[in-house]
Structure formats: C-alpha cells, structure tokens
GUSE-284031 format. One line per 5 residues: their letters; for each residue x, y, z of N, C-alpha, C. Coordinates in pm, whole numbers, plus 50000, padded with zeros to 5 digits. Example, Ala and Ser with C-alpha at 12.3 -4.5 7.8 and 13.67 -1.06 7.14 Angstrom:
! residues 2
AS> 51319,49431,50780,51230,49550,50780,51320,49670,50780; 51285,49775,50708,51367,49894,50714,51290,50003,50787
This chain:
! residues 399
XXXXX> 50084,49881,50000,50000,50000,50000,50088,50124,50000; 50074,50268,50007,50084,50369,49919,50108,50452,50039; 50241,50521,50106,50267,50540,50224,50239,50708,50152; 50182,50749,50286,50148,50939,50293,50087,50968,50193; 50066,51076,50125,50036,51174,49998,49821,51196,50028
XXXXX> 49769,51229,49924,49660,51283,49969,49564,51220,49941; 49588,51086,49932,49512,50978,49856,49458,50852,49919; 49367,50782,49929,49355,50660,49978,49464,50520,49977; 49509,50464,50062,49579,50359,50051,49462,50280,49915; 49337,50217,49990,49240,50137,49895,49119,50220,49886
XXXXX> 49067,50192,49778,48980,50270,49716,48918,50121,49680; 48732,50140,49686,48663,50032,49753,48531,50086,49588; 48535,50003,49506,48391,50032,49402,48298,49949,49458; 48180,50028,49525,48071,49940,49538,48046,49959,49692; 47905,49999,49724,47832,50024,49866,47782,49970,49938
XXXXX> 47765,49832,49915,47684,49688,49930,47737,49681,50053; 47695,49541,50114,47755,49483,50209,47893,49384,50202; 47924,49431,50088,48103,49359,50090,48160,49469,50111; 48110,49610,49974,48197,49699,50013,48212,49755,50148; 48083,49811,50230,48095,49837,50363,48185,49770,50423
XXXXX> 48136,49672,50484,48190,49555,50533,48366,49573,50538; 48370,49563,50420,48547,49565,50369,48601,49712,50424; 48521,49796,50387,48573,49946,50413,48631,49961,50557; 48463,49927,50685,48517,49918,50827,48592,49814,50865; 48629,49729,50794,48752,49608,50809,48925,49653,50795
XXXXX> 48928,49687,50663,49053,49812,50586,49053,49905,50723; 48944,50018,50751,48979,50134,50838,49036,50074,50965; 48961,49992,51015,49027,49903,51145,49155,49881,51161; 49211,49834,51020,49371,49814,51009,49466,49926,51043; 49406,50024,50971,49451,50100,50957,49491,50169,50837
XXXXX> 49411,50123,50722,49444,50109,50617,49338,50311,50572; 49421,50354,50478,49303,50491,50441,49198,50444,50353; 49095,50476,50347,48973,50403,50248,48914,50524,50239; 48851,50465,50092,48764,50532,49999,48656,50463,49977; 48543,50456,49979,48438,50372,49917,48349,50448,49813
XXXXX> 48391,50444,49656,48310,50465,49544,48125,50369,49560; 48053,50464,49586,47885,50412,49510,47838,50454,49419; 47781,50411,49313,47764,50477,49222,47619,50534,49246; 47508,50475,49339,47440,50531,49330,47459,50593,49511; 47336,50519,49600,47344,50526,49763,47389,50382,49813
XXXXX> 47461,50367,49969,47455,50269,50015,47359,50166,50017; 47390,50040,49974,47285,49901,49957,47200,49917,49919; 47197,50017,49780,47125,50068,49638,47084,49968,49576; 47184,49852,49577,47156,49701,49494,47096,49594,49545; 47141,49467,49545,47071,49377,49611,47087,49393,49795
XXXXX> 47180,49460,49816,47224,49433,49928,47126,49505,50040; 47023,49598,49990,46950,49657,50043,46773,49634,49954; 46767,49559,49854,46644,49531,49815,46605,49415,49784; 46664,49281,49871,46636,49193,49922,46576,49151,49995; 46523,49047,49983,46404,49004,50080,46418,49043,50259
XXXXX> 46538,48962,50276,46593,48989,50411,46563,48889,50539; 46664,48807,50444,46695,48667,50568,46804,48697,50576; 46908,48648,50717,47091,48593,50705,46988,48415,50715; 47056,48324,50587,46994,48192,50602,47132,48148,50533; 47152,48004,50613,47229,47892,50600,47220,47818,50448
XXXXX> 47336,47872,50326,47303,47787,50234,47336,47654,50251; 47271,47574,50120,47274,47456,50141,47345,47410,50040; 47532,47463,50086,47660,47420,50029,47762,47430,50092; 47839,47339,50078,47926,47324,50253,48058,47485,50239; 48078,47521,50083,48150,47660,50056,48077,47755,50137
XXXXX> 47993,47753,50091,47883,47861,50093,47870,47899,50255; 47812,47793,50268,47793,47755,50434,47949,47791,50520; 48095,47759,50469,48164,47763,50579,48147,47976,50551; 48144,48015,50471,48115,48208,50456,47994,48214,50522; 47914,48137,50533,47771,48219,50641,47819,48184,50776
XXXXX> 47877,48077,50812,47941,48080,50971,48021,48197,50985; 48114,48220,50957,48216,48333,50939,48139,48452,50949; 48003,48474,50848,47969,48608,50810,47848,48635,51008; 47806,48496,51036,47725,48503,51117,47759,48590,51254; 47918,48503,51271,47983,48579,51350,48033,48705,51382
XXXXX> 48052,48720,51245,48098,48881,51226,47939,48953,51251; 47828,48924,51208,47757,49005,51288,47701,48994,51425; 47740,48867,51508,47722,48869,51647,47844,48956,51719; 47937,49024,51660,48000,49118,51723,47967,49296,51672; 47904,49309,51572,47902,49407,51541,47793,49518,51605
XXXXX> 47681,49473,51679,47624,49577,51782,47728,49679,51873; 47780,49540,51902,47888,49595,52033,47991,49692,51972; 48025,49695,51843,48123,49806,51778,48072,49901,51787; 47956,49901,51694,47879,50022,51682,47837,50062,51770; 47784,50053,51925,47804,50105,52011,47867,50162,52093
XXXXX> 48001,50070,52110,48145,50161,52147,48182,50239,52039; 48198,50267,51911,48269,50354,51806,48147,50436,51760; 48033,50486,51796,47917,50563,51705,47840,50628,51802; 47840,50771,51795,47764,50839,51933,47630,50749,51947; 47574,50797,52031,47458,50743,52110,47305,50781,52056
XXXXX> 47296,50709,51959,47106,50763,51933,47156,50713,51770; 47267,50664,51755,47316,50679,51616,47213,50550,51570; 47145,50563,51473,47019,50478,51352,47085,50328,51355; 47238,50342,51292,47314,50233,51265,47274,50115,51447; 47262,50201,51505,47274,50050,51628,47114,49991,51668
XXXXX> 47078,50000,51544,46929,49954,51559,46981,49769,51512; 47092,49761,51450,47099,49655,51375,47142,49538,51511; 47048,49450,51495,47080,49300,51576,47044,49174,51532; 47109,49074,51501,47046,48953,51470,46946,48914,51579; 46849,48842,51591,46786,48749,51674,46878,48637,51730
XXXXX> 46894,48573,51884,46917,48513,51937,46944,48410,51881; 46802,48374,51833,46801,48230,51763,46721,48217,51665; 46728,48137,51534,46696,48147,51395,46532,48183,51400; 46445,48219,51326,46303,48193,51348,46242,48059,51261; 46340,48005,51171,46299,47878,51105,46249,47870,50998
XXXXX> 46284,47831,50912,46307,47860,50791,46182,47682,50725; 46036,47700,50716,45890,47607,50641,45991,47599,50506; 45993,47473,50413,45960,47438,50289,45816,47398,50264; 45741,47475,50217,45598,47417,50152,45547,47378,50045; 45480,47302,50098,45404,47207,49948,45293,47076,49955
XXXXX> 45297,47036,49861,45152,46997,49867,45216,46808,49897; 45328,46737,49865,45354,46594,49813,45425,46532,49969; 45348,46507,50054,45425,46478,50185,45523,46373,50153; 45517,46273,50046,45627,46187,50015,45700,46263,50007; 45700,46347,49915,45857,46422,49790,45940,46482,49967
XXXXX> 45840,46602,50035,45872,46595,50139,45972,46563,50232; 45886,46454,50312,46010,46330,50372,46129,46330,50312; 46108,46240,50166,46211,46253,50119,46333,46399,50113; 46255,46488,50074,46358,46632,50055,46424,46622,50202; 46352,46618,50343,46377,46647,50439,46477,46547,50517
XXXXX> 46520,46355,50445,46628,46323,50461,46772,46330,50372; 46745,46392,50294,46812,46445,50168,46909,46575,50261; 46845,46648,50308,46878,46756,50371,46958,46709,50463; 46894,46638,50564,46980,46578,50702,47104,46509,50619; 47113,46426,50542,47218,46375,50486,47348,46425,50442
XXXXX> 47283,46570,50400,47409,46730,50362,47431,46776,50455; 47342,46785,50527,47401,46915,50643,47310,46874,50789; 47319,46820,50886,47252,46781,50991,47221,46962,51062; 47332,47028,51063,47322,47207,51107,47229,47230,51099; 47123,47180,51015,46985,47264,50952,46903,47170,51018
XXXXX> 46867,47105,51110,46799,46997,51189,46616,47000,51131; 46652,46927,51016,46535,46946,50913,46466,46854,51009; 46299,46857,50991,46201,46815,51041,46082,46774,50965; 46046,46661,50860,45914,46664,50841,45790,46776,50901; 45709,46791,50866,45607,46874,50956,45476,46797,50823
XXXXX> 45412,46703,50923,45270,46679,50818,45142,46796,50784; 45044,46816,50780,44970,46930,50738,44891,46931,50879; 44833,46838,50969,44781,46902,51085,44905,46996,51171; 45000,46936,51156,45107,47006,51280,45130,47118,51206; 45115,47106,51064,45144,47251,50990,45067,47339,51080
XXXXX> 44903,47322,51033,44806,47434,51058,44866,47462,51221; 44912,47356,51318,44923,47441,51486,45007,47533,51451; 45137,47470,51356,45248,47606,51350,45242,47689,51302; 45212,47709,51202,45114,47848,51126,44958,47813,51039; 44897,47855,51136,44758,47850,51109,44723,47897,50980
XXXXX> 44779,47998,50940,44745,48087,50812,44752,48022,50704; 44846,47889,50708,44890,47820,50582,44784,47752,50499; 44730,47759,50373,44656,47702,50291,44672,47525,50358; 44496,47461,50391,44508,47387,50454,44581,47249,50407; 44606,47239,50242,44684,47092,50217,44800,47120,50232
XXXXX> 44896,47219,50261,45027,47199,50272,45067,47102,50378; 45192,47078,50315,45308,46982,50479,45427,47079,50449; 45478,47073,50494,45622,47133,50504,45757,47029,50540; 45873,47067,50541,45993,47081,50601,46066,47143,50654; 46014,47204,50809,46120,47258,50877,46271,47277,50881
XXXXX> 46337,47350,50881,46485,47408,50888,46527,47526,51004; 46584,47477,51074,46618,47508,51220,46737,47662,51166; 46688,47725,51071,46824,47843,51035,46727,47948,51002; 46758,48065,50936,46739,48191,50932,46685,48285,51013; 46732,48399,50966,46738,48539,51087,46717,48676,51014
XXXXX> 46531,48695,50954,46535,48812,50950,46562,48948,50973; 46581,48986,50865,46643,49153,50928,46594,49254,50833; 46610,49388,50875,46589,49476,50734,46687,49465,50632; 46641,49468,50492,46727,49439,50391,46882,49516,50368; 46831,49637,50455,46978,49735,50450,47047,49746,50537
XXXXX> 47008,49669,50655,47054,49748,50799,47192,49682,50807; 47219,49556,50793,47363,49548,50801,47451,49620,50740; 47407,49656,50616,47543,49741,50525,47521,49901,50532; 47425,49945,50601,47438,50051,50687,47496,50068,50810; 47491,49929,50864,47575,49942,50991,47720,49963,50975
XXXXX> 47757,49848,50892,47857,49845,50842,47915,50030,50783; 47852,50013,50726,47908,50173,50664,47912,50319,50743; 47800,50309,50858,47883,50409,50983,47953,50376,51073; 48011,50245,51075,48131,50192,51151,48235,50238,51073; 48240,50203,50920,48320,50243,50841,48365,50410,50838
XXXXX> 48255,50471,50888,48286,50638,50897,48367,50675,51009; 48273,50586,51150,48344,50647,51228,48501,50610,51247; 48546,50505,51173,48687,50454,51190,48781,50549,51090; 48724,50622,50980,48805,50750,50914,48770,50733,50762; 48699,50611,50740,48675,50588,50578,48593,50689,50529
XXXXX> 48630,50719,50408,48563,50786,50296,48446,50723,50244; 48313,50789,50218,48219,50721,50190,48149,50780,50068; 48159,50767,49983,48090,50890,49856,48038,50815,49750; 47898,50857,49783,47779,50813,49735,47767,50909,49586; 47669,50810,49491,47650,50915,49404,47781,50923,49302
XXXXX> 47825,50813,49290,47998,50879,49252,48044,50744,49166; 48020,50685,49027,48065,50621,49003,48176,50659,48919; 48278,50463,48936,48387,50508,48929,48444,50376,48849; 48552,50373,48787,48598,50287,48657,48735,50252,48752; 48819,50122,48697,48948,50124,48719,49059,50207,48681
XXXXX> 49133,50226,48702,49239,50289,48664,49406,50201,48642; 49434,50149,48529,49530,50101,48501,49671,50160,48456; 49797,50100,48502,49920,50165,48462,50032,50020,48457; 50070,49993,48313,50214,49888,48336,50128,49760,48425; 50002,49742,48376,49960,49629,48453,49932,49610,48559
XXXXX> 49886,49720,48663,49868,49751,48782,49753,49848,48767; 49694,49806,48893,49624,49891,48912,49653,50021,49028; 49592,50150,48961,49673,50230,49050,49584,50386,49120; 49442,50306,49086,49330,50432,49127,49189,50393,49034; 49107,50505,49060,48988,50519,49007,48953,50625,48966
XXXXX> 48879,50605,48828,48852,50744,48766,48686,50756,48820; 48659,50913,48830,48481,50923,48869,48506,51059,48811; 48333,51077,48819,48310,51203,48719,48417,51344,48796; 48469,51344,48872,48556,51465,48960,48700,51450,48917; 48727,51352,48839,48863,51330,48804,48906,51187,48843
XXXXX> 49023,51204,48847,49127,51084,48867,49162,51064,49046; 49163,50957,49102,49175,50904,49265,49269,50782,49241; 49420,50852,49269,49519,50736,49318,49502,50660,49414; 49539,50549,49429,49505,50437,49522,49647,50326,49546; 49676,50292,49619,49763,50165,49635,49733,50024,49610
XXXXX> 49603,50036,49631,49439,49891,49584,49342,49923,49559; 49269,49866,49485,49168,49868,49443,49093,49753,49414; 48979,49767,49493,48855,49666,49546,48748,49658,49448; 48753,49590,49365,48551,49600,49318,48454,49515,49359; 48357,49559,49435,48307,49518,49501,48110,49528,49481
XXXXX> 48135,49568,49355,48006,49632,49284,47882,49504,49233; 47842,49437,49313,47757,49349,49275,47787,49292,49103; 47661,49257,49043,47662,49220,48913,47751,49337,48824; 47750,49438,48823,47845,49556,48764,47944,49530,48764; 48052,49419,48856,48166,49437,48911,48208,49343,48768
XXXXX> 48211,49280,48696,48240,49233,48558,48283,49377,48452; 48221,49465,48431,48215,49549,48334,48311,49659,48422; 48307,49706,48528,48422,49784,48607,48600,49731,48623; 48582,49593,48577,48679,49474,48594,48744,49509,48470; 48693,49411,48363,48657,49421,48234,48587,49511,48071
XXXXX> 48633,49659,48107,48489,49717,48015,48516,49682,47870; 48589,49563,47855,48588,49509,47702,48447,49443,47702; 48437,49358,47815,48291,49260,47778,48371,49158,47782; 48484,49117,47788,48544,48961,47734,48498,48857,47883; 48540,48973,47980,48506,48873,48102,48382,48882,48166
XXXXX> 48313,48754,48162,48171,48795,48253,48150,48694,48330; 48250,48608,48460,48195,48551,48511,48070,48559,48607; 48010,48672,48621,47906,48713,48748,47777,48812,48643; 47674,48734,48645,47560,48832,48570,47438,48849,48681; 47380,48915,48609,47244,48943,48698,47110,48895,48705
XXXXX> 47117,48840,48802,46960,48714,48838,46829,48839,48864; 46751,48856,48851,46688,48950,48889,46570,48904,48929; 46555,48958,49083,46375,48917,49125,46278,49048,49139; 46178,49003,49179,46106,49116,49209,46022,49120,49325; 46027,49158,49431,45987,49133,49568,45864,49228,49571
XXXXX> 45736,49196,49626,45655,49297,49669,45612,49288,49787; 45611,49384,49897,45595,49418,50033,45426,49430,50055; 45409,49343,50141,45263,49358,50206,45261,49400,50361; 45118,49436,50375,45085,49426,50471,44997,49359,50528; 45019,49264,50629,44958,49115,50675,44946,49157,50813
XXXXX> 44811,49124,50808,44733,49094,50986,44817,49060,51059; 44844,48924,51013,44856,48777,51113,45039,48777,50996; 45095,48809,50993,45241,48746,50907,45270,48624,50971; 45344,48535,50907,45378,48404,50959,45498,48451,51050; 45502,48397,51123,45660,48331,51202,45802,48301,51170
XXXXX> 45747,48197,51088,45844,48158,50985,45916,48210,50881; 45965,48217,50834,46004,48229,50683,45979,48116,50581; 45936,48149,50488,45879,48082,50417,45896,48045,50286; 45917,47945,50183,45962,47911,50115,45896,47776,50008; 45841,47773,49890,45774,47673,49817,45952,47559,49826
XXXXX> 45906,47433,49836,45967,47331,49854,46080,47332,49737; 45986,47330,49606,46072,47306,49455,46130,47420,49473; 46120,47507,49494,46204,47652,49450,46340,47611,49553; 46350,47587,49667,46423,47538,49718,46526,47424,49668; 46487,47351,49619,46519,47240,49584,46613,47275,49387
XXXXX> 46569,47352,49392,46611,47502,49270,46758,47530,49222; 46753,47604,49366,46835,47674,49433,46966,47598,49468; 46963,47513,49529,47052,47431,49610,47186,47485,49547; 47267,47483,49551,47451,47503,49528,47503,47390,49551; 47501,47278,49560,47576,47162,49672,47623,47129,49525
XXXXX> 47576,47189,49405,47679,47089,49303,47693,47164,49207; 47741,47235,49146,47768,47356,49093,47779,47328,48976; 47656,47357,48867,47740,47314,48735,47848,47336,48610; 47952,47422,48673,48055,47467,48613,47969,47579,48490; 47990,47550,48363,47945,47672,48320,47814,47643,48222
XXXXX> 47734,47530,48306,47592,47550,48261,47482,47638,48309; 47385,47652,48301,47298,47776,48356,47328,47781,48458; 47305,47912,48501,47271,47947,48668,47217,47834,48762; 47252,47818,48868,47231,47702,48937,47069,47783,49020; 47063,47905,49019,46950,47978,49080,46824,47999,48993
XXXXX> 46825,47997,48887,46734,48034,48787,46586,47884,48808; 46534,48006,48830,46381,47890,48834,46312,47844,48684; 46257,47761,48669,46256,47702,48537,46146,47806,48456; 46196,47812,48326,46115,47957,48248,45961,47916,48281; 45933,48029,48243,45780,47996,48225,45683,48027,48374
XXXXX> 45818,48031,48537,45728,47947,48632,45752,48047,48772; 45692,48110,48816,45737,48171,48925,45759,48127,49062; 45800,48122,49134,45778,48071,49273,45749,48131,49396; 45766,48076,49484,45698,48139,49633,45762,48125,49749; 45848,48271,49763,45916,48289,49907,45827,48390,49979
XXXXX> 45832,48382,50121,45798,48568,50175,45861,48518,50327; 45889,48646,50352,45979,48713,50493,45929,48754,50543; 45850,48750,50664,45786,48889,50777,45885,48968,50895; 45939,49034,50865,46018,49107,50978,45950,49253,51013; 45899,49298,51115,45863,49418,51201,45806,49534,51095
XXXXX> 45698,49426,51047,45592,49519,51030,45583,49485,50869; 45652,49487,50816,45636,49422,50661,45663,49304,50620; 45668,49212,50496,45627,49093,50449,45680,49149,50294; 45801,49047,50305,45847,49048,50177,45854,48942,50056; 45732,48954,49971,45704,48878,49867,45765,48820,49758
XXXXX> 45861,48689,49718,45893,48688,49596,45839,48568,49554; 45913,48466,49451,46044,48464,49402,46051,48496,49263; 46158,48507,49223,46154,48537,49066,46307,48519,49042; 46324,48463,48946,46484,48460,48906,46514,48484,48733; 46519,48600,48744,46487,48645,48586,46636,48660,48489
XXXXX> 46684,48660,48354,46793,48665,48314,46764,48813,48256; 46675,48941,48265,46673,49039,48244,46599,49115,48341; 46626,49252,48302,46546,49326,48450,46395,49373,48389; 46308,49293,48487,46215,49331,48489,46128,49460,48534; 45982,49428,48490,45870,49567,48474,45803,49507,48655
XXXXX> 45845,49551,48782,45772,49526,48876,45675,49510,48896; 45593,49615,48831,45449,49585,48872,45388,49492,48793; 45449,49462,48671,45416,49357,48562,45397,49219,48636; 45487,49193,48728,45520,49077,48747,45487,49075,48887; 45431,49202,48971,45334,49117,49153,45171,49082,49097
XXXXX> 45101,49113,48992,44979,49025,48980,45010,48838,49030; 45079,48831,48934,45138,48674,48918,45211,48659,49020; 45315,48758,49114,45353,48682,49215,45270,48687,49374; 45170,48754,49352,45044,48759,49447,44954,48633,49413; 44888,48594,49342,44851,48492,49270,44888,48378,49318
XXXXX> 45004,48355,49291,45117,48255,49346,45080,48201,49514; 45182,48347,49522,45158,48329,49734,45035,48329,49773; 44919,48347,49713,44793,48357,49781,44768,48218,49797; 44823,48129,49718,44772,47970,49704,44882,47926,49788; 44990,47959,49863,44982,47898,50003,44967,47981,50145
XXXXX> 44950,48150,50115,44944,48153,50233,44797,48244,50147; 44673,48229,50197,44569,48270,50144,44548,48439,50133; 44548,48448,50292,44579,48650,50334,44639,48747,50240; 44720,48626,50146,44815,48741,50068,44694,48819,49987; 44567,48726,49885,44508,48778,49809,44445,48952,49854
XXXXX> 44404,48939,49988,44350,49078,50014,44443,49143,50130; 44582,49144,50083,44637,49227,50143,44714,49372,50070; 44726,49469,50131,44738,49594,50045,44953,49558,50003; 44917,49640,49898,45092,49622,49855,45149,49733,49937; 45246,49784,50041,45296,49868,50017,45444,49903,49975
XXXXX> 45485,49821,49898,45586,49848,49856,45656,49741,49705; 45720,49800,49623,45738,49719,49469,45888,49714,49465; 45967,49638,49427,46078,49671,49390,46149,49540,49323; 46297,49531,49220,46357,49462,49128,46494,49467,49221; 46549,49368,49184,46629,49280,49346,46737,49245,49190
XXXXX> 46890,49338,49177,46961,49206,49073,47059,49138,49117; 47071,49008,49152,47110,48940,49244,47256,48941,49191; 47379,48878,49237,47503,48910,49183,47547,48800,49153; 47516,48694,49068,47508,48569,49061,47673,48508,48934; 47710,48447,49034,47846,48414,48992,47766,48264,48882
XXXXX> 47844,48220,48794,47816,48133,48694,47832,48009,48769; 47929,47930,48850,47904,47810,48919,47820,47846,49048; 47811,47970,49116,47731,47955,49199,47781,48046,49342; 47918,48068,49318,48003,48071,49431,48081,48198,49380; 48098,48295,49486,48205,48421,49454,48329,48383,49429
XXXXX> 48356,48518,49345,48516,48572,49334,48541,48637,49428; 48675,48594,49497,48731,48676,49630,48892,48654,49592; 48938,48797,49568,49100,48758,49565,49096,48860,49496; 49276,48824,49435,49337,48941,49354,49314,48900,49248; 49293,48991,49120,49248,48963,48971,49356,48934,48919
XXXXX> 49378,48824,48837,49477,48776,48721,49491,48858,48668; 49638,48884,48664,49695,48979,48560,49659,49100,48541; 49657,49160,48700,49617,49303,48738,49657,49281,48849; 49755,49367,48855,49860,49373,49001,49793,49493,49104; 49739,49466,49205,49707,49517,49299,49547,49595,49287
XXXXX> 49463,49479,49226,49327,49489,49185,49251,49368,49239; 49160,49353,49343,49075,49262,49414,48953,49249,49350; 48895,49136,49386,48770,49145,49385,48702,49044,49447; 48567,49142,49522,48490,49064,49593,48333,49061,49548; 48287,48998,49476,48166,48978,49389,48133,48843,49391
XXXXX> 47973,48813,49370,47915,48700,49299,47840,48597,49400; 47806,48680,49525,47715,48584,49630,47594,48559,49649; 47535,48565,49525,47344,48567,49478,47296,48575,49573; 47212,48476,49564,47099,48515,49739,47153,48497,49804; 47245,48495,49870,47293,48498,50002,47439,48622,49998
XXXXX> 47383,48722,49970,47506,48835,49950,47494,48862,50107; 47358,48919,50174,47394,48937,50323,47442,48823,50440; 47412,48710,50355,47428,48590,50451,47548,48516,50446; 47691,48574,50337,47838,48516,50318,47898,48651,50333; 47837,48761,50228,47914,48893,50230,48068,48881,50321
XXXXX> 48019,48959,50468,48082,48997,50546,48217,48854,50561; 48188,48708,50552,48352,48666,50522,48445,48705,50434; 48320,48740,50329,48432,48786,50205,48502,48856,50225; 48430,48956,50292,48520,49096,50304,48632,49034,50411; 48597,49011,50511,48729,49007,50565,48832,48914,50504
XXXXX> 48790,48851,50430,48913,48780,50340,48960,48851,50249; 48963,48927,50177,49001,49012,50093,49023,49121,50162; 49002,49170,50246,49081,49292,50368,49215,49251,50400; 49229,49096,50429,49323,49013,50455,49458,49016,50332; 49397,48993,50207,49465,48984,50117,49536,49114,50104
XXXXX> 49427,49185,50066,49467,49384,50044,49648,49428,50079; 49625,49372,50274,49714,49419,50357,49826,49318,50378; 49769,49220,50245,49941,49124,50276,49960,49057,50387; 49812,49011,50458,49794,48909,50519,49823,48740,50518; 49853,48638,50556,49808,48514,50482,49659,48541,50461
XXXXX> 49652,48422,50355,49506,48403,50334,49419,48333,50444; 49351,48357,50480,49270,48350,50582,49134,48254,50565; 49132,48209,50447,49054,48114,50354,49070,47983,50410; 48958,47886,50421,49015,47789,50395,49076,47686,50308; 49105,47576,50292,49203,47538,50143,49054,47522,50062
XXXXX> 48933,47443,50123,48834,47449,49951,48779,47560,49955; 48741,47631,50065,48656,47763,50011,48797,47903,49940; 48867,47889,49962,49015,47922,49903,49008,47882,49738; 49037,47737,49685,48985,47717,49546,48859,47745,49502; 48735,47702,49586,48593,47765,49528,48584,47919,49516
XXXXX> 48663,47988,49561,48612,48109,49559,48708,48188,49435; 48839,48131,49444,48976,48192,49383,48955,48253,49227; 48947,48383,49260,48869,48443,49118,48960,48487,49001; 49063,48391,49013,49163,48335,48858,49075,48207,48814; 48962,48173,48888,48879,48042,48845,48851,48081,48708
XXXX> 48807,48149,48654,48731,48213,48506,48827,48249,48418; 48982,48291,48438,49079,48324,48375,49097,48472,48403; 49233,48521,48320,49181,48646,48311,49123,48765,48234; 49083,48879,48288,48996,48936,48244,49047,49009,48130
C-alpha cells in the first residue's frame, strides 16, 4: 500500500455489504479508504432483498455464512462503542436464535424425502418433516393441504441494515464514503493504481471491486470477462394481519436453488425454470416480503406482483386481500458456478475482487470481506484450502 500523499491507501467500488463491510475492516487496520457508490449505500441487492441471514445449502457457501454470522454477532457491540449514542446504525441485531426457515408444498412423500436428503448434507439445519395438521398448529394461516419441512436456520432483518451498519462503523473509523459517485478502474504497466469518477482521477495503492453484478464490466469494460451476471427478482411488500413466524419458502424453488453441486458453466444454478414463478415471503417488524423470481433480464415490477400475488395467495391465502405497500427489482450478483470471486484479479497487480454471492450476498458477504481485507494488507490468506479454490477468482481466467 501507498505510504502518505493525499490519497487513499484502497479505494473500495461498490456500497453493498462487501463493500461496507470491507471498508470498516481496511479502516480498522489501519488502512486509508475510499468507498466509490455509484448510486446510495445498499442501492443494489444488498439493500432490496428480501431479508433473511439463512444457511446455504453448500458446505462453501455455508463455511462464509458461519464466518459472516459471526461477524455480525459482534458488530452491535462496535457500533456502540465507536458511534455516538442515538446513532440509527445500532438499531441493527440479529435474533438470538433462527426463526425457522417452512419448505411448503403439497407431496408429503417428495417431502420426507427432501427432508432426509437435507439431514444427509448438512445435519446444522435439523430438518424436520412437519405433516399438514402440525402445519396448521404452526402456522395456522397456511393454505390447509400443505406439509412442510422445517429448517432450524434463518434470521430476518431489514434488507439494509447490516450494510448501513457496516458503513457508519466504516465512517466512524476514518473511511471515505461517497455516494453518488461512480467510478471505473484505473490502470498503469499492469497495475492497478486508482479510480477514475466524474471529479477526476483518485490514486490508490488497491483497488477493490466490490460492485455486485456491475463488478464484471468495472473489471473488464471490454465485455470479454463475465463471470458474474444478473439474476433479477422482484419482491413485493405487504401488509399482513397475522404474518407468519416463519420464513417461508415453496419446497421446489428450494430444491432450485441448492449450490451443493455447481454446474461449472451451465445455467445458473439459481434460475427457476422459464415459464414458472415461485413462492418465498419474509415477515420482519411490520412488513412481508414477497417473491420469488429469478429472471435473466430486469424486469417491469408491477408487471410481474399480479402473478407473484397469485402465486403466494395459494399457500398463504391473506396474501390475496392484502394491500401492497411496497414494489421493487432485486439484481442478484450471481456468479456462473454459483460461488464468489474473492481475491486478487489475474493479471492486474494490485486489483481485488469481491463479487458474485446471489441470494445469500447478506448471509456470506461479510467473510468475504474480511478475506480480501486480509489479502489487500498482505495478510496470509485467511481462507480455507476448499473455500480458498471455490472462491479463487483466477477460476474464470483472466479478464
């Protein structure tokens, strides 16, 4: 890094919860930071997400949500010691303990089955059959033929509050935070050596991109490299009497999703089958967040909550006459096997990147970052040896 002068040691593209994250990680060191947004903090998915931290179901994946979990069971206590008193940011707390994460559906065989399938990957998630009477005790609201599969993990939150937390920790430790401000690489002799934004030119000693699905074209603005594109959902916010407990989730969409086997560079391992929408929703303190959708272009929102109201009304009924108050397009940052880039870029000397954690950007994020904070400052790697190769973002070549 880049001793004295008037400049950032690292200069950070992207406001999310990696970049935050990374920023109050870097300032901690001691490192000078900059954090480029192009638009506001957790502008992208990282703030218009449904809003679980949930346990994927991939042992990579999974060892970054232990890591990331932890890092937010310490972060109240920062932001309280480092952030005056009344400060917004210390509203942010995980729950104690998960609120539990229903698979629903109609096939109590398929079921069972999904639910020793599960125990077989990961016992952590202490899956549970649930037949349809024990359904209705546990949430009454549920359309009466469902059964489910219980999952002993997730921990609603507001969609932004971590990478807001994150980002006035990041202030009060000395980082630069400038919103509104996008910004390109800056190359010299094969190095990277700053960022250009509409105010001019910003020397740097590193440089982080950390820009969700964007972070390809800020990398790359030939187009040659695109390991990470954009999944796009569309979430709509209700307001519910009675919200479930749970978090909630259609069985197949789950079963979708999975990561446990990554198919190198066939479709998206997230993409729900054309034609077909599915059915998640979240209730956290006071709203109810409606999806699923996994789109390969960005969608018309309101086009697409008829059909995803429709949907959720046929398992949780309430949805049909409940008021919308809120619409929004979610573009997820979806790496091509499934799994982020974290490291230094091939054949760009002193250029990182931390991108590509689809639905689960708030629920791995924060390892990333500190692994690549790690790297930045000429740390060992702090990785372990497979999430180290799964993640190692010379995986795709270079850019």
């Amino acid at each position: 890094m880049t001793a004295g002068g008037p400049w950032p040691d690292v200069a950070i593209v992207g406001g999310g919860i990696v970049g935050t994250a990374l920023a109050a990680d870097l300032a901690r060191r001691g490192a000078r930071v900059t954090l480029f947004e192009r638009a506001g903090i957790a502008a992208g998915a990282s703030g218009r997400n449904q809003g679980v931290v949930w346990y994927p179901q991939d042992a990579v994946l999974g060892s970054l949500y232990r890591e990331s979990l932890a890092r937010y069971r310490t972060l109240p206590d920062e932001v309280e010691q480092e952030l005056p008193r009344g400060d917004t940011a210390a509203s942010f707390r995980l729950a104690d303990e998960p609120s539990g994460i229903l698979l629903v559906g109609t096939d109590e065989r398929w079921l069972r089955g999904r639910a020793s399938a599960i125990a077989a990957a990961n016992r952590d998630f202490r899956p549970a059959f649930v037949d349809a009477a024990a359904l209705r005790r546990l949430e009454p609201s549920l359309a009466s033929d469902l059964a489910a599969v219980r999952l002993d993990i997730g921990f609603p939150v507001a969609p932004a509050a971590a990478a807001g937390a994150f980002a006035a920790l990041a202030r009060a430790r000395g980082a630069a935070i400038v919103e509104h401000a996008p910004a390109t690489v800056e190359r010299e002799a094969g190095r990277a050596i700053g960022v250009a934004t509409r105010e001019g030119r910003v020397a740097a000693g590193a440089v982080v991109v950390a820009a969700g699905p964007w972070t390809p074209a800020i990398v790359d603005p030939s187009g040659a490299w695109r390991p990470i594109v954009a999944s796009w959902g569309v979430i709509v916010e209700l307001a519910l009497a009675e919200p479930p407990v749970h978090v909630l989730e259609e069985a197949e969409v789950d079963a979708v999703i999975d990561a446990g086997s990554p198919p190198g560079d066939a479709a998206p391992v997230h993409e729900v089958p054309a034609g077909r929408l599915g059915f998640s929703l979240v209730a956290h303190e006071g709203r109810a967040s409606l999806g699923s959708t996994f789109l390969p272009e960005e969608p018309d929102p309101a086009a697409f909550a008829p059909a995803l109201r429709d949907r959720g009304a046929r398992f949780l009924p309430a949805i049909a006459g409940a008021a919308t108050t809120g619409l929004r397009a979610c573009a997820r940052p979806l790496a091509r096997d499934g799994r982020p880039l974290v490291g230094p870029v091939p054949g760009v000397d002193r250029l990182f990147v931390a991108a590509g954690h689809g639905p689960w950007g708030i629920s791995t994020g924060p390892a990333s970052a500190a692994h690549v904070a790690a790297l930045v400052v000429g740390d060992p790697d702090p990785r372990e040896p497979a999430v180290r190769v799964a993640t190692d973002a010379a995986r795709f070549g270079d850019p």
